[in-house]
N, C-alpha and C positions, 0 to 999 in steps of 0.2 A: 429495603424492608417494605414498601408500600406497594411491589407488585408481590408479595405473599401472600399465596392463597389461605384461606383458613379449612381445615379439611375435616378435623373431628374437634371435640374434647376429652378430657379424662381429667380426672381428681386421680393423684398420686400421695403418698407422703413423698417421695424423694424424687427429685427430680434434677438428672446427671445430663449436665452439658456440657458436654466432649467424648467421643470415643478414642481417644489417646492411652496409652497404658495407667492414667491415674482414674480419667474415669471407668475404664473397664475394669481395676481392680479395685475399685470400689465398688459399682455393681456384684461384682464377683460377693466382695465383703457384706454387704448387705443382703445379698442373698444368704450364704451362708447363716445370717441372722436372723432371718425368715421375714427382712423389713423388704415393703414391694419397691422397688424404683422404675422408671423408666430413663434408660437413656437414649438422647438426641445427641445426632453430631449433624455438621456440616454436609458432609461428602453421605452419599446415598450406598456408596461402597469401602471395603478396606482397602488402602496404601498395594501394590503389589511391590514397593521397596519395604526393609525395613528401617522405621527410624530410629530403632536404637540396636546396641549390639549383644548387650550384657544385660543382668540381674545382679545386684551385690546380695548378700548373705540373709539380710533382713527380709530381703523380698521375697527370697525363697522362703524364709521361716514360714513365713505367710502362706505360700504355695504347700507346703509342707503340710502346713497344718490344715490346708482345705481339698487335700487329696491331690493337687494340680501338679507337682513336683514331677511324678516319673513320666508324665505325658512332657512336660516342659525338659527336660535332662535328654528323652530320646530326639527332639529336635535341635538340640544343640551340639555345639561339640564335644569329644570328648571329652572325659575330664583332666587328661594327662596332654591335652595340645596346648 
């Protein structure tokens, strides 16, 4: 921590630490809300693995109801594999 440069500031209301799949869909969810957040993660880039395989039902609902679902269903597989 003590060779951290300090680079800007900002005033946020929310402010999301981790780009993982909870803090991205929570950014996701607060925007949807019209609340500002910024998120910060570690890594300067995304994973080129992925670390998880699946969505259960709920997550979709989520996805569903923020328009993200047919964009999310065409990168997966199908629904009958």
């Amino acid at each position: 921590m003590k060779n951290m440069k300090r680079t800007s500031e900002r005033r946020t209301p929310v402010l999301i630490v981790g780009g993982g799949p909870v803090g991205i869909s929570l950014a996701m969810e607060l925007a949807w809300w019209n609340v500002e957040s910024v998120l910060v993660n570690e890594r300067p880039t995304t994973s080129l693995h992925p670390k998880g395989s699946t969505l259960n039902s709920r997550t979709m609902e989520h996805m569903r109801r923020m328009g993200l679902a047919p964009a999310i269903r065409k990168t997966g597989l199908p629904l009958d594999h």
